[in-house]
MIFIPA-549327 format. One line per field, with one value per residue: residue number from 1; residue in one letter; x, y, z of N, C-alpha, C, O, CB in turn. Coordinates in nm, 2 decimals, padded with zeros to 4 digits, always signed. Glycine has a CB too. Layout:
num	(NUM | ...)
residu	(A | ...)
nc1	(X | ...)
nc2	(Y | ...)
nc3	(Z | ...)
cac1	(X | ...)
cac2	(Y | ...)
cac3	(Z | ...)
cc1	(X | ...)
cc2	(Y | ...)
cc3	(Z | ...)
oc1	(X | ...)
oc2	(Y | ...)
oc3	(Z | ...)
cbc1	(X | ...)
cbc2	(Y | ...)
cbc3	(Z | ...)
This chain:
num	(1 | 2 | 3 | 4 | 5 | 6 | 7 | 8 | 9 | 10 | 11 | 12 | 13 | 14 | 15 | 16 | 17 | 18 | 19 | 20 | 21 | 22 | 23 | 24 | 25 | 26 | 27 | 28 | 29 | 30 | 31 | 32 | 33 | 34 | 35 | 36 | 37 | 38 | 39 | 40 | 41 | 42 | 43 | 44 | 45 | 46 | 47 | 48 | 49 | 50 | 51 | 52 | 53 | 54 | 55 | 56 | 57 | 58 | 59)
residu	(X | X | X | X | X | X | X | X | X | X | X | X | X | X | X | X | X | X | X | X | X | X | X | X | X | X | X | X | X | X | X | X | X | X | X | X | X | X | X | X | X | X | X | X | X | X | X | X | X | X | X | X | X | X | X | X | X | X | X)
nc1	(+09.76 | +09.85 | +09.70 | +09.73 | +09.44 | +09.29 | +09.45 | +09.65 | +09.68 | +09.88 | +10.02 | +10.29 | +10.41 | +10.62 | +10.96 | +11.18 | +11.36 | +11.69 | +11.81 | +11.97 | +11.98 | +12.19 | +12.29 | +12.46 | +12.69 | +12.88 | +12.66 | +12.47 | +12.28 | +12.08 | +12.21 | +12.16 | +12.22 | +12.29 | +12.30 | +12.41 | +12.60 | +12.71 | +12.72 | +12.69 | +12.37 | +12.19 | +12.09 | +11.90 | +11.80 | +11.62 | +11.58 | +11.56 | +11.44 | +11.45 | +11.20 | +11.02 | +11.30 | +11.57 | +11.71 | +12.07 | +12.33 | +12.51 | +12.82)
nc2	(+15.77 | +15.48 | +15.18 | +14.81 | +14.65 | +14.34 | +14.33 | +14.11 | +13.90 | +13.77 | +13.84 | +14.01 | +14.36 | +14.53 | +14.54 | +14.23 | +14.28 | +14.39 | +14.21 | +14.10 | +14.00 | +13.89 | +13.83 | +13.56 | +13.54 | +13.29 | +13.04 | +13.15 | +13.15 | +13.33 | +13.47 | +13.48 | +13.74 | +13.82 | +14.17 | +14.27 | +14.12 | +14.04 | +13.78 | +13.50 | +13.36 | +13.22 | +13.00 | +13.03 | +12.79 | +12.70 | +12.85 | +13.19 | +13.48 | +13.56 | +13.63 | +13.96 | +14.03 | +14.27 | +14.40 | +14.37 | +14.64 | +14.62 | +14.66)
nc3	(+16.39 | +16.16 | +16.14 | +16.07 | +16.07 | +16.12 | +16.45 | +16.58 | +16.43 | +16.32 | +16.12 | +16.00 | +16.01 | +15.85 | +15.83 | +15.93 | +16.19 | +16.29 | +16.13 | +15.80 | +15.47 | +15.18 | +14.80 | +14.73 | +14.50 | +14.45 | +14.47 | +14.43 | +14.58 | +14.86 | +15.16 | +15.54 | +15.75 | +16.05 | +16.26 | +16.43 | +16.53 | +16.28 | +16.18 | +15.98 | +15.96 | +15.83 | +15.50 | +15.21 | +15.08 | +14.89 | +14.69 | +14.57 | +14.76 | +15.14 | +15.29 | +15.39 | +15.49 | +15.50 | +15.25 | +15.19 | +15.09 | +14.77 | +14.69)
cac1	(+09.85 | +09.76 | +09.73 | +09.68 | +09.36 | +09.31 | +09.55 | +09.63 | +09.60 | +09.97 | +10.09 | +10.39 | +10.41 | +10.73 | +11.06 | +11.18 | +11.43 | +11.83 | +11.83 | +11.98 | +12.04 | +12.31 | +12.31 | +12.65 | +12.67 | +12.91 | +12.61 | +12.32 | +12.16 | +12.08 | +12.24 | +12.05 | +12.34 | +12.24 | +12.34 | +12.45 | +12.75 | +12.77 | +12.76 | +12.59 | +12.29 | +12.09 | +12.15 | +11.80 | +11.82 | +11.48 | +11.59 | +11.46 | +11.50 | +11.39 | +11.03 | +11.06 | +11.44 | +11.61 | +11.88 | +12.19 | +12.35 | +12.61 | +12.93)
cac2	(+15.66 | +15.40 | +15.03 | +14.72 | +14.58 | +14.34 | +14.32 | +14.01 | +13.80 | +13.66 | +13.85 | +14.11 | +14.48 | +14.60 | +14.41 | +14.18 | +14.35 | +14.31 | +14.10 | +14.14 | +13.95 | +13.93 | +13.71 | +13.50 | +13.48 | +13.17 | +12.96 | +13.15 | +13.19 | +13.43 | +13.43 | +13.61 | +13.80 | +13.90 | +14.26 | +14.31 | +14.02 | +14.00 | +13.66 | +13.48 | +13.30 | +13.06 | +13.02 | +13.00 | +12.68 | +12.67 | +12.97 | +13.35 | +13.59 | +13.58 | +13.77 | +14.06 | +14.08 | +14.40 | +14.30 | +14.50 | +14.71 | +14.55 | +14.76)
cac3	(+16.36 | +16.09 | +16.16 | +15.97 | +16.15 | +16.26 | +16.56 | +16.68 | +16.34 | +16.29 | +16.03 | +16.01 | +15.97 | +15.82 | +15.83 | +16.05 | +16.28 | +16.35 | +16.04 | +15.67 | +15.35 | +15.09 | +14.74 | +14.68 | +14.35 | +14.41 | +14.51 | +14.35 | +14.68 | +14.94 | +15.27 | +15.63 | +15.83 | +16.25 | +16.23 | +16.58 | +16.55 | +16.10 | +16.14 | +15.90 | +16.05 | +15.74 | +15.34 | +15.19 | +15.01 | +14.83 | +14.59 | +14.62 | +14.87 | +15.24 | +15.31 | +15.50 | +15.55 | +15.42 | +15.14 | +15.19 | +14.96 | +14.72 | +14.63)
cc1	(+09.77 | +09.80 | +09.68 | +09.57 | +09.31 | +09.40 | +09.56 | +09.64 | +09.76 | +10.04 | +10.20 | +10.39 | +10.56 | +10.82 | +11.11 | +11.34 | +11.57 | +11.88 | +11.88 | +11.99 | +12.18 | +12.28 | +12.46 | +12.60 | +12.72 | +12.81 | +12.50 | +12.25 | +12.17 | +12.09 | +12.16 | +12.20 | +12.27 | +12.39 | +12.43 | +12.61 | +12.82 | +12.83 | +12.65 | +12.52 | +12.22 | +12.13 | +12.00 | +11.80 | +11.75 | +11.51 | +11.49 | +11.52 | +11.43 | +11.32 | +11.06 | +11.21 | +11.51 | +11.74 | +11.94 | +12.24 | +12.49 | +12.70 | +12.96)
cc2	(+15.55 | +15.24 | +14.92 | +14.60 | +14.43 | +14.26 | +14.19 | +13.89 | +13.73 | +13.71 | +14.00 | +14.23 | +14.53 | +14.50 | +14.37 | +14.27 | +14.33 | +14.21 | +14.14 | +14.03 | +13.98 | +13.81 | +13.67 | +13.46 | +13.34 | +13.08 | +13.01 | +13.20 | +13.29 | +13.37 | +13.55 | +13.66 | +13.86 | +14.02 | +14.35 | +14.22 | +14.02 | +13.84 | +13.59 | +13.35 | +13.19 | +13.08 | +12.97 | +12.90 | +12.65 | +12.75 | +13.11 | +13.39 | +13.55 | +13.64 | +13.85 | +14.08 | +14.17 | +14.35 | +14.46 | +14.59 | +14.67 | +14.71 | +14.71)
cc3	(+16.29 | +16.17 | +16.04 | +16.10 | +16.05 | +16.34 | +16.61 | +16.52 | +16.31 | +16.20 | +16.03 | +15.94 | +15.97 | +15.81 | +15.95 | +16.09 | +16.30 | +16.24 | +15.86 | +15.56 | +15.22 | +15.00 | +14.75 | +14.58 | +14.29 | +14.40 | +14.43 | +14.46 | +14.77 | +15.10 | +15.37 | +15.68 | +15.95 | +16.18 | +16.31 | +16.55 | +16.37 | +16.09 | +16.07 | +16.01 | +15.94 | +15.58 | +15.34 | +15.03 | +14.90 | +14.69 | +14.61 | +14.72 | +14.98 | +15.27 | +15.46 | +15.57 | +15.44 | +15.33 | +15.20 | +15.06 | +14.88 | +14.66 | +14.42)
oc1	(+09.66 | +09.91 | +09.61 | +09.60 | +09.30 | +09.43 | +09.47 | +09.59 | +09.76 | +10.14 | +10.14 | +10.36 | +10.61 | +10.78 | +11.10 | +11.40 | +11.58 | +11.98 | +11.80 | +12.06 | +12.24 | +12.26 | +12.55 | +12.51 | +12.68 | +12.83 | +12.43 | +12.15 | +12.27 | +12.03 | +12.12 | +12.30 | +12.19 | +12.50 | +12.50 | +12.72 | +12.94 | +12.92 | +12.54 | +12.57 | +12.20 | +12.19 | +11.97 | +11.79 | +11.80 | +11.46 | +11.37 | +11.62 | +11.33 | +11.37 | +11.09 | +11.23 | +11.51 | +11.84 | +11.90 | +12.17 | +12.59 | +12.66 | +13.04)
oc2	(+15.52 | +15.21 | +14.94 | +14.52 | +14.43 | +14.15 | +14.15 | +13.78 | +13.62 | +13.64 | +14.10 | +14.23 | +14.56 | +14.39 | +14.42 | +14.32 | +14.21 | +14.14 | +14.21 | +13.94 | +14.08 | +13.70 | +13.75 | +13.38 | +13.28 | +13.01 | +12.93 | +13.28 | +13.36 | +13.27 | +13.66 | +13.60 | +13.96 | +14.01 | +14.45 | +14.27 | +14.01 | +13.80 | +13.61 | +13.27 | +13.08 | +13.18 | +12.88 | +12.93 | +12.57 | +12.71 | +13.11 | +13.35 | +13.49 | +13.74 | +13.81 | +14.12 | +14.15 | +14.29 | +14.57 | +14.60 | +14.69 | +14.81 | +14.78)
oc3	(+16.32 | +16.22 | +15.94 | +16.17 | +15.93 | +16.31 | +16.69 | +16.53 | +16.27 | +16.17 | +16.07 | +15.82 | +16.08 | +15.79 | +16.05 | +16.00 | +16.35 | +16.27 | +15.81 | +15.61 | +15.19 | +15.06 | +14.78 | +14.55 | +14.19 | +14.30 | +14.37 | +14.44 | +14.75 | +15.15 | +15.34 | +15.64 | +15.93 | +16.12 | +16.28 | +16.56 | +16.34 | +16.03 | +16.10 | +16.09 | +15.97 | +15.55 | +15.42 | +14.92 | +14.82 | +14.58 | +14.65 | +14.78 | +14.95 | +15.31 | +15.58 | +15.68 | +15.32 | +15.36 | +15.23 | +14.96 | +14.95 | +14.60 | +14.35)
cbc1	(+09.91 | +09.77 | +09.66 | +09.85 | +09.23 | +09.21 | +09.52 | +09.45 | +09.48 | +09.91 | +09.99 | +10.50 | +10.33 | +10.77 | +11.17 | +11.17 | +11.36 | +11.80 | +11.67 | +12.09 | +11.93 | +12.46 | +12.28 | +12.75 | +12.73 | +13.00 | +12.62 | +12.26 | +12.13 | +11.96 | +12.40 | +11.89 | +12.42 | +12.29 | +12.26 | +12.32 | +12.68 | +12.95 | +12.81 | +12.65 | +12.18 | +11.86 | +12.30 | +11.74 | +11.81 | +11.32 | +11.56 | +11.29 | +11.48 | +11.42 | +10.81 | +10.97 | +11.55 | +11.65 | +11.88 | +12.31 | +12.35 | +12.54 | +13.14)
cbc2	(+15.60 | +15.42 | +15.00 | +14.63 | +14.69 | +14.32 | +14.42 | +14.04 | +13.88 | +13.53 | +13.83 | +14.07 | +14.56 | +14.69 | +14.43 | +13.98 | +14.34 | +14.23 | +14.02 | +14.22 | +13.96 | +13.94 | +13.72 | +13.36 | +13.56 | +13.13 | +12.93 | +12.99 | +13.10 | +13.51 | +13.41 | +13.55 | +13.92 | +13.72 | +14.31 | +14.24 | +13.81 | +14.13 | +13.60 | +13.45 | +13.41 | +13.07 | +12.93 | +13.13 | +12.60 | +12.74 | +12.91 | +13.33 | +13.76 | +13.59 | +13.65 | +14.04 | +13.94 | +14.55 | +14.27 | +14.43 | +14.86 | +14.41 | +14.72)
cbc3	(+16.49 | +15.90 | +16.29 | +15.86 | +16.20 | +16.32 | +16.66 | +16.81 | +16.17 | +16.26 | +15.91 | +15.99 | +16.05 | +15.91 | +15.75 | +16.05 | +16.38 | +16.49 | +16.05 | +15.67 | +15.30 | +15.15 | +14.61 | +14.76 | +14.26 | +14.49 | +14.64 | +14.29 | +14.77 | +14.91 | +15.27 | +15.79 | +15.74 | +16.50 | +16.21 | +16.75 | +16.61 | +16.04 | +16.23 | +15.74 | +16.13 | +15.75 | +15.25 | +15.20 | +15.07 | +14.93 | +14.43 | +14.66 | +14.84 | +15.29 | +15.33 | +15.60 | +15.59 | +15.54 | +14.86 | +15.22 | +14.99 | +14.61 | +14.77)
C-alpha cells in the first residue's frame, strides 16, 4: 500500500469527501453542494475553483 509520508503533517490525500462543486455561469463563480442533502453549502467568492472538491458533471 503506498503512502504519502510523512503521516501526520496536515495535508490531504485525495478529495475531500461527501462534497461537490458546480460553476454558475450567472455569477461566474463556483458553488460547493453536500451530497447527502444537494444543498448548496458556500459560493467561492475569491474566483477559481475549490481545492480538492470533485466538480460535477455539467449536462
Amino acid at each position: 500500500m503506498a503512502t504519502n509520508p510523512p503521516s501526520g503533517d496536515g495535508h490531504r490525500n485525495g478529495a475531500v469527501k461527501g462534497r461537490t462543486q458546480s460553476f454558475n455561469p450567472k455569477t461566474g463563480l463556483y458553488t460547493k453542494r453536500d451530497t447527502k442533502t444537494g444543498r448548496f453549502m458556500d459560493v467561492k467568492m475569491t474566483g477559481g475553483k475549490f481545492k480538492g472538491v470533485t466538480k460535477e458533471k455539467q449536462d
